[in-house]
C-alpha positions in Angstrom: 0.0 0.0 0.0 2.5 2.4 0.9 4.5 1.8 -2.6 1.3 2.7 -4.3 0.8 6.0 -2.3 3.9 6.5 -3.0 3.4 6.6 -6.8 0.5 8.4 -6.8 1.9 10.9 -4.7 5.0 11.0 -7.6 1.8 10.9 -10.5 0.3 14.0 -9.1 3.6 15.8 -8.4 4.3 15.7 -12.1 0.9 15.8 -13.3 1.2 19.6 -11.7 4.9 20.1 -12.7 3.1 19.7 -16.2 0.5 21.9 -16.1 2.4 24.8 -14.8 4.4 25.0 -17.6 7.9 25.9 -17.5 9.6 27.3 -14.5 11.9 29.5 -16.3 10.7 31.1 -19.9 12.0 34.2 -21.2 11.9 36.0 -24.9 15.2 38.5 -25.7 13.8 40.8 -29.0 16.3 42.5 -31.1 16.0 45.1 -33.7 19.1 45.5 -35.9 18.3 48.0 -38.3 21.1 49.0 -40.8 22.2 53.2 -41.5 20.0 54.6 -43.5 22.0 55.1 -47.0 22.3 58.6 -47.8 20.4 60.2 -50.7 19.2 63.5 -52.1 16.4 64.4 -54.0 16.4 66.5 -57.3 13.3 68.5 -56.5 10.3 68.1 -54.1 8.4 66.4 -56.7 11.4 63.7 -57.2 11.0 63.2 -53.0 7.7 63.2 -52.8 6.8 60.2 -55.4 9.2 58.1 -54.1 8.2 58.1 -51.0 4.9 57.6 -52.3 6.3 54.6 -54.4 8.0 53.3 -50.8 4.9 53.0 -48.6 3.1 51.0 -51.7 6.2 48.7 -52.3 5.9 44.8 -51.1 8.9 44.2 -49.4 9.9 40.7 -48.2 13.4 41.3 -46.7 12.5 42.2 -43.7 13.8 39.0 -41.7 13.2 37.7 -38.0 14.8 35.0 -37.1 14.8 33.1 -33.7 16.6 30.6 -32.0 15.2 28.5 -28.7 16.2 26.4 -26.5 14.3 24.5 -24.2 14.1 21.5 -21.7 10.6 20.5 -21.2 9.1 21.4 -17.8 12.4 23.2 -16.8 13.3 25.9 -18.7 12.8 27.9 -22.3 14.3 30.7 -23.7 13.6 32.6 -27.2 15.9 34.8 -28.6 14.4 36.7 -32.0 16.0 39.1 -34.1 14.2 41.7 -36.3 15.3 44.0 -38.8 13.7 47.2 -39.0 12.3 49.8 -41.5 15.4 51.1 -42.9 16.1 47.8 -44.7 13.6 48.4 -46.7 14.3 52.0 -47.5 17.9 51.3 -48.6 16.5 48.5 -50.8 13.7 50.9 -52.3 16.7 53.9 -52.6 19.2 50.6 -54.6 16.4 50.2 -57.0 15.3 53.7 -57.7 18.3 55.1 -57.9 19.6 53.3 -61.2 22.2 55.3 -62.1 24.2 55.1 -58.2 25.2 58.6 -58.4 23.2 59.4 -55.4 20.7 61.9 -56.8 17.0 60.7 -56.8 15.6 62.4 -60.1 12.1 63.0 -61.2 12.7 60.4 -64.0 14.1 57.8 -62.0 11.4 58.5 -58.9 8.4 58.4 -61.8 10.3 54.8 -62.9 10.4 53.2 -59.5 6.6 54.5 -58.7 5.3 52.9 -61.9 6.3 49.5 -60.6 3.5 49.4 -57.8 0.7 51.0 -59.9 
């Protein structure tokens, strides 16, 4: 009898061990978000259609990754990493700007827009 208590006493013990979860869980976030490149505008009208063209473009760069590490019952831990908005503004900047010289122009701003009509 008392080697059965015994077990059920261990059974239960468990039984709330798992339904409790984990006794130590944490989650680290970090944004790394590159330098914005630098660029210049030929006009206002150049500027404003390209930003225009940016808040309309699809952009699938944007990564998060994670990594975790867990024992059951014990312990878990996440660890995610983000990248953040200027990623895709240097990406939308490398593809308007065709000829690299660092000048957005109204031809090259009209160009880039077209491609999210």
């Amino acid at each position: 009898m008392k080697r059965i208590a015994k077990y059920s006493a261990l059974a239960a013990a468990s039984g709330v061990l798992l339904l409790a979860g984990c006794i130590d869980r944490s989650e680290t976030v970090t944004y790394k978000d590159p330098e914005r490149m630098k660029i210049e505008f030929q006009n206002e009208k150049a500027g404003r259609v390209f930003y225009e063209a940016l808040s309309k473009m699809p952009y699938s760069g944007g990564t998060e990754s994670s990594t975790e590490v867990s024992i059951p019952v014990v312990f878990k831990h996440k660890y995610v990493v983000k990248t953040g908005d200027n990623a895709k503004f240097n990406e939308a900047v490398k593809r308007c700007d065709t000829n690299k010289d660092g000048v957005i122009t109204e031809g090259e701003a009209d160009i880039f827009a077209s491609q999210f009509h």
